[in-house]
C-alpha positions in Angstrom: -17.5 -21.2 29.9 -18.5 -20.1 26.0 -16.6 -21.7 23.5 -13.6 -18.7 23.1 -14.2 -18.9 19.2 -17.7 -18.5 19.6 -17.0 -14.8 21.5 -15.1 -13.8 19.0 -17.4 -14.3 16.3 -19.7 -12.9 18.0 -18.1 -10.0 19.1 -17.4 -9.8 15.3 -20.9 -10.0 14.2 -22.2 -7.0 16.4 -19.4 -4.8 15.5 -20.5 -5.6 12.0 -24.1 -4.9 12.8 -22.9 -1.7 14.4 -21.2 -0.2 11.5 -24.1 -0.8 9.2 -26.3 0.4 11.6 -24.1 3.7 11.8 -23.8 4.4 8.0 -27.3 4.1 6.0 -28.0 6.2 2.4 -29.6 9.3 3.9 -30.9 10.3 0.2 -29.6 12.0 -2.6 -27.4 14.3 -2.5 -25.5 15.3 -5.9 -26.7 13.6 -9.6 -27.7 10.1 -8.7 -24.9 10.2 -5.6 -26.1 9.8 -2.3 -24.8 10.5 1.3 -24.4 8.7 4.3 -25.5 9.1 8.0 -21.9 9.4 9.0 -21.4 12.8 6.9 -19.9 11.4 3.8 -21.5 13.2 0.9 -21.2 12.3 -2.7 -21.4 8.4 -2.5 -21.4 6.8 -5.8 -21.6 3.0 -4.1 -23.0 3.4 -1.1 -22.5 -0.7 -0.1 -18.8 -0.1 -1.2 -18.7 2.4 1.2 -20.0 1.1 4.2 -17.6 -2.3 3.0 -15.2 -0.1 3.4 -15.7 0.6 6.8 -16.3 -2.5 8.3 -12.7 -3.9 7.1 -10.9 -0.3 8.1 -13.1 -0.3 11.7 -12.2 -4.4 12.1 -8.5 -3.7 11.2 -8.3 -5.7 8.7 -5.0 -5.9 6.9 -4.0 -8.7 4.0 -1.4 -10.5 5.1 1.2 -12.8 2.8 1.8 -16.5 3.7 4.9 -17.1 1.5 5.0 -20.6 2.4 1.7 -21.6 2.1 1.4 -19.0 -0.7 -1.9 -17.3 0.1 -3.2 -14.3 1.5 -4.9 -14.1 4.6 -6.9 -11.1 6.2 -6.5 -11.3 10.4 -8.4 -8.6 12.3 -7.2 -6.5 14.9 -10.2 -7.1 16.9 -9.4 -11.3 16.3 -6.1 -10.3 16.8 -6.7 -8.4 21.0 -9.8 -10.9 21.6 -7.0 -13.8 20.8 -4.3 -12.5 22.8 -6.7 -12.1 25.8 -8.0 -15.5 26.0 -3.9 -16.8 25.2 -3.2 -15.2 28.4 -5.9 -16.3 30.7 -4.8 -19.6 29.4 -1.6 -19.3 30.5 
Protein backbone atom coordinates (compact mmCIF):
# COMPACT_ATOMS: atom_id res chain seq x y z
CA UNK A 1 0.00 0.00 0.00
CA UNK A 2 1.11 4.04 -0.70
CA UNK A 3 2.52 5.68 2.04
CA UNK A 4 -1.06 7.35 3.63
CA UNK A 5 0.90 10.76 3.79
CA UNK A 6 1.91 10.52 0.34
CA UNK A 7 -2.12 10.33 -0.82
CA UNK A 8 -2.77 13.12 0.96
CA UNK A 9 -0.27 15.27 -0.50
CA UNK A 10 -1.09 14.29 -3.41
CA UNK A 11 -4.59 14.54 -3.38
CA UNK A 12 -3.53 18.10 -2.16
CA UNK A 13 -1.50 18.88 -5.12
CA UNK A 14 -4.25 18.12 -7.82
CA UNK A 15 -6.82 19.92 -6.00
CA UNK A 16 -4.34 22.73 -6.19
CA UNK A 17 -3.63 22.24 -9.85
CA UNK A 18 -7.40 22.18 -10.25
CA UNK A 19 -8.18 25.50 -8.88
CA UNK A 20 -5.55 27.21 -10.92
CA UNK A 21 -6.55 25.44 -13.79
CA UNK A 22 -10.27 26.77 -13.16
CA UNK A 23 -9.50 30.49 -12.58
CA UNK A 24 -6.88 32.07 -15.26
CA UNK A 25 -6.86 36.19 -16.19
CA UNK A 26 -9.35 36.10 -19.11
CA UNK A 27 -8.12 39.89 -20.06
CA UNK A 28 -8.99 43.16 -19.12
CA UNK A 29 -11.84 44.11 -18.11
CA UNK A 30 -12.06 47.68 -16.27
CA UNK A 31 -8.75 50.25 -16.03
CA UNK A 32 -5.84 47.90 -15.72
CA UNK A 33 -8.35 45.24 -13.68
CA UNK A 34 -8.83 42.07 -15.19
CA UNK A 35 -11.31 39.15 -14.77
CA UNK A 36 -11.23 35.65 -14.20
CA UNK A 37 -12.52 32.41 -16.00
CA UNK A 38 -14.71 31.78 -12.96
CA UNK A 39 -16.89 35.12 -13.60
CA UNK A 40 -15.16 37.35 -11.18
CA UNK A 41 -14.80 40.74 -12.83
CA UNK A 42 -12.85 43.59 -11.70
CA UNK A 43 -9.63 41.81 -10.28
CA UNK A 44 -7.08 44.07 -9.14
CA UNK A 45 -4.52 40.98 -8.11
CA UNK A 46 -5.44 38.35 -9.97
CA UNK A 47 -2.71 35.72 -8.00
CA UNK A 48 -4.33 37.12 -4.70
CA UNK A 49 -7.41 36.01 -6.03
CA UNK A 50 -6.88 32.67 -7.21
CA UNK A 51 -4.73 32.33 -3.41
CA UNK A 52 -7.70 33.08 -2.27
CA UNK A 53 -9.42 30.23 -3.54
CA UNK A 54 -7.28 27.53 -3.04
CA UNK A 55 -7.17 28.21 0.93
CA UNK A 56 -11.26 28.84 0.97
CA UNK A 57 -11.74 25.44 -1.53
CA UNK A 58 -8.94 23.38 0.78
CA UNK A 59 -10.74 24.65 3.99
CA UNK A 60 -8.25 26.09 5.42
CA UNK A 61 -8.80 27.69 8.77
CA UNK A 62 -5.82 29.14 11.22
CA UNK A 63 -5.93 27.54 14.13
CA UNK A 64 -4.23 28.67 17.76
CA UNK A 65 -1.87 26.29 19.70
CA UNK A 66 -1.92 28.17 23.02
CA UNK A 67 0.55 25.92 24.43
CA UNK A 68 2.92 25.61 21.83
CA UNK A 69 2.04 29.32 20.99
CA UNK A 70 1.75 29.15 17.16
CA UNK A 71 -0.67 29.11 14.58
CA UNK A 72 -1.29 26.36 12.47
CA UNK A 73 -3.50 26.14 9.24
CA UNK A 74 -5.14 22.28 9.01
CA UNK A 75 -7.25 21.61 5.95
CA UNK A 76 -10.49 20.15 5.72
CA UNK A 77 -9.52 17.99 2.99
CA UNK A 78 -6.18 16.76 5.48
CA UNK A 79 -8.63 16.91 7.94
CA UNK A 80 -11.59 13.83 6.01
CA UNK A 81 -8.41 12.17 4.06
CA UNK A 82 -6.92 11.73 7.91
CA UNK A 83 -9.96 10.49 9.49
CA UNK A 84 -10.45 7.93 6.76
CA UNK A 85 -7.21 6.30 6.92
CA UNK A 86 -7.56 6.57 11.25
CA UNK A 87 -10.48 4.41 10.72
CA UNK A 88 -9.29 1.74 8.34
CA UNK A 89 -6.58 1.57 10.88
CA UNK A 90 -8.69 0.75 13.50
Amino acid sequence: MTDPIAQIRQKLVDRVAQIVDDHHATGVDVGSDVACSCGAQGISQHSRHVAGQIVDQLGLKPEIDEVKKRIRCPSAICDWELTQIEGAQC
